[in-house]
N, C-alpha and C positions, 0 to 999 in steps of 0.2 A: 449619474456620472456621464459625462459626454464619450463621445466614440474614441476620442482624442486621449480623454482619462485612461479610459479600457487600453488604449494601446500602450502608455509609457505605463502603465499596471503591469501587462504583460512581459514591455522589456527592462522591465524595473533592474539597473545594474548591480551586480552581484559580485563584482570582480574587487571589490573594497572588503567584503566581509571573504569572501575567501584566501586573501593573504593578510587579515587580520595575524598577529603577532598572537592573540591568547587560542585562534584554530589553528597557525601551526606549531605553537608548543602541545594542544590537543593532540596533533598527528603525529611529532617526535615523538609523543609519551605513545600513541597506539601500536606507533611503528617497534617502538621496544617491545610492549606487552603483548604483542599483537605473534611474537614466536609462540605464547603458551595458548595452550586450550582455555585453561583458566586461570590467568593470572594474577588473581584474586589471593589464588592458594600458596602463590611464592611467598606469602608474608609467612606458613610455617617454618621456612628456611629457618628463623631470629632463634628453634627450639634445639637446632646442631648443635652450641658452643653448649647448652646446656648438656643434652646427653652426650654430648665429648667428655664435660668437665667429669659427670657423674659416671660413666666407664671408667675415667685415669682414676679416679679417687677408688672406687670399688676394685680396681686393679691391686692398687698401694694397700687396699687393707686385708686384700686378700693373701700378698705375698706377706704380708706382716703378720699376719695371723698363720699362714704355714711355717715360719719358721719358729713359731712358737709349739706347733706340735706333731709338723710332718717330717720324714727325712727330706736331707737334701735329692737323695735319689728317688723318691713318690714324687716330689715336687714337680718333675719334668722339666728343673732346670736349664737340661740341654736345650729344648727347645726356643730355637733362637726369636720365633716367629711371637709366643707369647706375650712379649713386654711392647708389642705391635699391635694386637688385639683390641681394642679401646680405639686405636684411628683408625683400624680397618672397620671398623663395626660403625666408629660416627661418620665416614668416608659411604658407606653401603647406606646408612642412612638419610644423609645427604640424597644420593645417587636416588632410592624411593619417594622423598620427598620431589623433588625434580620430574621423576616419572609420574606421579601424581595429576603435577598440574598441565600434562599433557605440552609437551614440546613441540613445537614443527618445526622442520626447513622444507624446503623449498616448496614447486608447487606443480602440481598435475593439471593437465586440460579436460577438463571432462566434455563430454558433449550432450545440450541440455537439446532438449522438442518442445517449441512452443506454442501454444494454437491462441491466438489473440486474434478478436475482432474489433471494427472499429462502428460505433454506435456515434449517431446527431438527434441531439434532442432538440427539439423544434418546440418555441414556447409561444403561445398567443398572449400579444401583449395588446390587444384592442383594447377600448375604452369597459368593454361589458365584461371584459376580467378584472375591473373593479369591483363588478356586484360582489355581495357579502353574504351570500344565501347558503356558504358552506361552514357558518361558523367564523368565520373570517373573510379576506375576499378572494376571489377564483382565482386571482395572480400567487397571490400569496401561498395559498396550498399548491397552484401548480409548482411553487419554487422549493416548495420542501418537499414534493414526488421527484423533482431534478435532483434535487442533492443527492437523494434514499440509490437512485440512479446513477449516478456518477460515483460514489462512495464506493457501490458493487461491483462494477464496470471493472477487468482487468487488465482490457486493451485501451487505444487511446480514444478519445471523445473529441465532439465537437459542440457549440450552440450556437442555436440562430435563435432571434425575436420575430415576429411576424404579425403585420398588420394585413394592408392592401396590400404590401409589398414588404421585403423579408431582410434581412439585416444579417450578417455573419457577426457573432459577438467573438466567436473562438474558431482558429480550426483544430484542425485534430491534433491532440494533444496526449501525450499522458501526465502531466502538470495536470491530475483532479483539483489541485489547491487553487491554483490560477482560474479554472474553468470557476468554481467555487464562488470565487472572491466575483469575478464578474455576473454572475448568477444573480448574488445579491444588488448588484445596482440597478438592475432591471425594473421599469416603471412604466405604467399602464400609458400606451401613446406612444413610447419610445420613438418608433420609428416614425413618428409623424405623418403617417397617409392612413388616415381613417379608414377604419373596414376591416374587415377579416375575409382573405383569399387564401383556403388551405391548400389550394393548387400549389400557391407560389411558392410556399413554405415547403412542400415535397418538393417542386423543383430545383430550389436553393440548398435542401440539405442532401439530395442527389449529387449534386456539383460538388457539396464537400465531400464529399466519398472519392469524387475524380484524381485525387491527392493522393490514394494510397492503394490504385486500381488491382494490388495485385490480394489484399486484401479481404474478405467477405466483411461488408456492412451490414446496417442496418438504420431505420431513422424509429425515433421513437416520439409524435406527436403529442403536444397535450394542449387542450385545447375547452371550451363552452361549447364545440360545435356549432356556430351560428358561420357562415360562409355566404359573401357575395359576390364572391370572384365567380368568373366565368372559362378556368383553364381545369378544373378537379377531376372531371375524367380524362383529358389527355395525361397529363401529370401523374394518376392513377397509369394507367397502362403503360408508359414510359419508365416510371418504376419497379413493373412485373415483368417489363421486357429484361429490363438489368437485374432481375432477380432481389431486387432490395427491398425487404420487408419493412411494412410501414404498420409501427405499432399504434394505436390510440390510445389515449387515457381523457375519459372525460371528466370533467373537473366542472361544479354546479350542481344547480338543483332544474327540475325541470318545471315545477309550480313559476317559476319567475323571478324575479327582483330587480328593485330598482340599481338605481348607477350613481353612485356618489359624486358631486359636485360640489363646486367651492360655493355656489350659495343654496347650497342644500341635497338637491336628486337633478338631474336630468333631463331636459325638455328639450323635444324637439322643437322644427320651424316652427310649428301650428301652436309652439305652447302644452302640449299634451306633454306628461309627464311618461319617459320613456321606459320598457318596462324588458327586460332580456330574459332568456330563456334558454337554458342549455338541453342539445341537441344532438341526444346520442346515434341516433339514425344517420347520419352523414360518416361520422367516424366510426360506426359498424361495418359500411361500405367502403371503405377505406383500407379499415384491415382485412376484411373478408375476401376483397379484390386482390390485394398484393402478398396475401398468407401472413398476413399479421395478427397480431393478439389485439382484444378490444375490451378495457378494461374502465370502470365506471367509480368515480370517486373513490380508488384505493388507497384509503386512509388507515387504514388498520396497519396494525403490527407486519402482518405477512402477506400484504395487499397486494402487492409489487411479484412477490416471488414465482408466478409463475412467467413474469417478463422477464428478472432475472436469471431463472432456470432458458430460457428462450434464447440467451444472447448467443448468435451465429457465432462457429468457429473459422475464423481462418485456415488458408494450407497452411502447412507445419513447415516452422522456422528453426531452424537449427543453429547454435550460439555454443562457442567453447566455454567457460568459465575457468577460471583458474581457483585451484583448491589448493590452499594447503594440506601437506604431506604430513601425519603423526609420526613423531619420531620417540614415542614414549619406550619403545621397547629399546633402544641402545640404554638408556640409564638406567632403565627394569633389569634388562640383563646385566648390568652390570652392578648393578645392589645383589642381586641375586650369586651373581660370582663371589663378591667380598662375603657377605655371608656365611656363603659355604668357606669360603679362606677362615674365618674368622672362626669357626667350627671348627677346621680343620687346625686352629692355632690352638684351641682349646684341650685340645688331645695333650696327655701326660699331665691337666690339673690335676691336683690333690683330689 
């Protein structure tokens, strides 16, 4: 996909599916259902008419049944409140069922602490991340150590591609789906200037950190280690001066392999068939200079994790949120009152 693609991906309009007619009857319907905790549970309301009907009836056959063999004075006829008892009792249980599915109004601010960092993953896209010596070819796993990275990541991210010279595909973001989606368009050459400068690639994902200075970054390289730039120790120490950890992941085998071409492998000027070599010795120094972690084909299940346990925290960001407020206990207490009314109507039965 061209640079061109990547961007209308990016600003892909959204402003049609958000006042879609079937998301705002979604939003009428949440904004109703959206007062209960679980408003799942208002469908037991439909069992009231029933235990109403079954109170009045068991009312009627109770007094039909005392005047068959109570006095009228054990009956408790005086009390007025009795022939009331059957609504008070379906009214309390109403009032229970309500309290159930957890009520809210309104809403409180709470005050949330956030510690988020922002990570740039810097991907080598030279022609020798074609070779295929890890089971597939070194692009292609470095793009599934990106995702495994960006999926974990809870602050926002960025990426660049990186030949002789370095490319911004994203900047910092917390849209992982966007970063994602461009990830996968990524292709061996992208940037079009032959070579691999890991210099530049620190330099360029340095700059994207400049975005968000207040911040703690971090970059996270991945790479075959082959570099023929000539900027790798300035760009190293320019790094350590700004404190930003430069993580590596080598991605390759170090036996060699050729380089896939459309009619066949790889020849240099002379004809010789050209042969690449991944180069953990450069990206050792790399992370070891800038306090970074330096990690070697982590393809396994928990390969990653102690980069992930690694991600710098930001200073703490403080954010109100608004909560709704549980309002279960006015309808609780008030079944709770009917109840006892309902009890108390019960006094002078037979």
């Amino acid at each position: 996909m061209s640079r061109h693609g990547r961007q209308r991906l990016l600003a892909k309009p959204v402003r049609g599916f958000l006042f879609s007619p079937a998301l705002m009857g979604a939003m009428t319907s949440g904004d109703v259902l959206g007062s209960f905790r679980a408003p799942e549970l208002l469908w037991l309301l439909i069992l009231v008419p029933f235990a109403l009907a079954f109170l009045v009836v068991r009312e009627r056959d109770r007094r039909r049944v005392a005047r068959r063999f109570v006095s009228e004075r054990l009956r408790g006829v005086a009390n007025a409140a009795r022939p009331a008892r059957p609504w008070i009792l379906g009214i309390a249980i109403l009032a229970a069922l309500i309290a159930f599915a957890g009520p809210r109004a309104g809403f409180t601010n709470v005050p949330i602490t956030e510690r988020e960092s922002n990570r740039v993953i810097a991907i080598d896209v030279s022609n020798s991340m074609a070779a295929e010596d890890i089971g597939t070819s070194r692009l292609a796993g470095a793009k599934a150590l990106a995702k495994r990275l960006i999926d974990a990541h809870a602050g926002r991210v960025g990426l660049i591609e990186f030949e002789s010279g370095a490319d911004v595909i994203s900047p910092l973001t917390t849209d992982s789906e966007a970063v994602i989606a461009l990830l996968d368009t990524i292709q061996p050459g992208d940037v079009g200037r032959p070579g691999s400068d890991l210099g530049a690639a620190i330099d360029a994902a340095a700059r994207v950190t400049t975005s968000d200075p207040g911040q703690r970054a971090d970059v996270v390289l991945i790479s075959d280690g082959e570099d023929q730039g000539s900027r790798l120790r300035e760009a190293m120490a320019n790094a350590k001066e700004r404190g930003i950890a430069v993580h590596t992941i080598l991605v390759g085998s170090p036996n060699g392999a050729t380089i896939p071409a459309p009619d066949g492998v790889l020849h240099d000027d002379s004809g010789q068939v050209v042969t690449t070599y991944a180069r953990g010795d450069l990206l050792q120094t790399i992370a070891r200079t800038t306090n970074g972690l330096f990690l070697e084909n982590p393809f396994a299940e928990h390969g990653l994790d102690p980069l992930v346990a690694r991600r710098g925290l930001g200073k703490a960001k403080e954010r109100q949120v608004r909560v709704p407020i549980d309002r279960y206990q006015w309808p609780l207490a008030a079944a709770f009152a009917l109840f006892l009314l309902g009890s108390l109507a019960h006094r002078g039965a037979e």
